[in-house]
C-alpha positions in Angstrom: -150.0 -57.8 143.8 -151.4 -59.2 140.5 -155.2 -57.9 141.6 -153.9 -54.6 142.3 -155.9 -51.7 140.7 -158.4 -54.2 139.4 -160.9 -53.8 141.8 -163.6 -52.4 139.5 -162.8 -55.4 137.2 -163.5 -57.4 139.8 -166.5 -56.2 141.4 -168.4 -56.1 137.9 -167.7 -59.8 137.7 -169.1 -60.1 140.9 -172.3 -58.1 140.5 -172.8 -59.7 137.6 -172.5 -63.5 139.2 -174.6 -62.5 142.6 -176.9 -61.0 139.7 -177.4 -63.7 137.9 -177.9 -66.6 140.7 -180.4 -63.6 142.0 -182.4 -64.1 138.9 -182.0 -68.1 139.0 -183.9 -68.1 142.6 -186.5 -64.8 141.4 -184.3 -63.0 144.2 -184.4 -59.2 143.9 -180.9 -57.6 144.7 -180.0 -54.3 145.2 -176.4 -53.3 145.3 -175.6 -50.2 148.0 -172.7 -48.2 147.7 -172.4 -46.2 150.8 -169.0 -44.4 153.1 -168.0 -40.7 153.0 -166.7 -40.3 149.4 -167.5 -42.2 146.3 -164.2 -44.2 145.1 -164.5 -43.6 141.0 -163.9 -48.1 141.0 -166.8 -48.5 143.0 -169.1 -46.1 141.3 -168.4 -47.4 137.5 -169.3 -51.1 139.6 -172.7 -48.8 140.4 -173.2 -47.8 136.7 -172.3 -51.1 135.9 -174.6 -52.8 137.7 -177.6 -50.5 136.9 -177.1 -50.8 133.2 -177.1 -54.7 133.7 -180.9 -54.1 135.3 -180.0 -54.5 138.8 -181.1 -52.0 141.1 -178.6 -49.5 142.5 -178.5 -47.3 145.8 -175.7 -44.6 145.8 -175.6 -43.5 149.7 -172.0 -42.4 148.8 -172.5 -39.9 146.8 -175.7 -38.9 148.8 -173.8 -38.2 151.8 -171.6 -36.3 150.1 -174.4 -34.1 148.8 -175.9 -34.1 152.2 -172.5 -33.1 153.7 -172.5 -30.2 151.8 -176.0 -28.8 153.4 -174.7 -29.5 156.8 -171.1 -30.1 157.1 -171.6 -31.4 160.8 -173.1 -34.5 159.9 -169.9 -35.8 158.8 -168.7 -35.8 162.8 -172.0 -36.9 163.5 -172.1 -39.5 161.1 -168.5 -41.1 160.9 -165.7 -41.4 163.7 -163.7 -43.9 162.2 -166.2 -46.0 161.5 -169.7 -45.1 160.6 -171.8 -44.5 164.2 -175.4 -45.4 165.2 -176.8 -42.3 163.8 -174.9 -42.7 160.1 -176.3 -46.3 160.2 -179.8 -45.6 161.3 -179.9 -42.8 158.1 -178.8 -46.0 155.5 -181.0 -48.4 157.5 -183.6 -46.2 156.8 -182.9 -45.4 152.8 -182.4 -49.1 152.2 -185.6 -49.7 154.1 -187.2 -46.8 151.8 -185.8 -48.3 147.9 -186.8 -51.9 149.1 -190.4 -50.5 149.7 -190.0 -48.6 146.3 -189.3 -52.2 144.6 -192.8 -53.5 146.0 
């Protein structure tokens, strides 16, 4: 109960240490946030991260933009959990920022 509602807290912390050893082993990182709706915790750990130089992937809030263009890709995308084809589209824009980093 005593981390309750500190989740942002906590996950700049933890950007911030995986950042850091990162930089210790000249290890590129690149935080993803990705699921059907951006939570407003885990995008300020996004801005957070991206104003600390780490580089950042918002697939949340892509989907959502996405979703609005085609509102069946949310039942092809998610049933419960995200299925082959919602995987294979983040697969592929991770794929395409880590090429970006080159």
């Amino acid at each position: 109960p005593h981390l309750v509602g500190r989740g942002g807290d906590l996950g700049k912390r933890l950007v911030d240490r995986i950042a850091r050893r990162c930089r210790e082993r000249s290890v590129q990182l690149l935080v993803v946030l990705q699921g059907q709706d951006p939570l407003p915790f885990a995008l300020e750990v996004l801005r957070h991260a991206e104003a600390n130089g780490v580089a950042t992937l918002d697939l949340a809030s892509r989907h959502r933009e996405r979703l609005a263009a085609d509102a069946g890709l949310q039942a092809k995308w998610f049933r419960g959990h995200m299925t082959r084809e919602g995987n294979g589209w983040v697969a592929g824009e991770v794929a395409a920022a880590l090429r970006a980093r080159r």
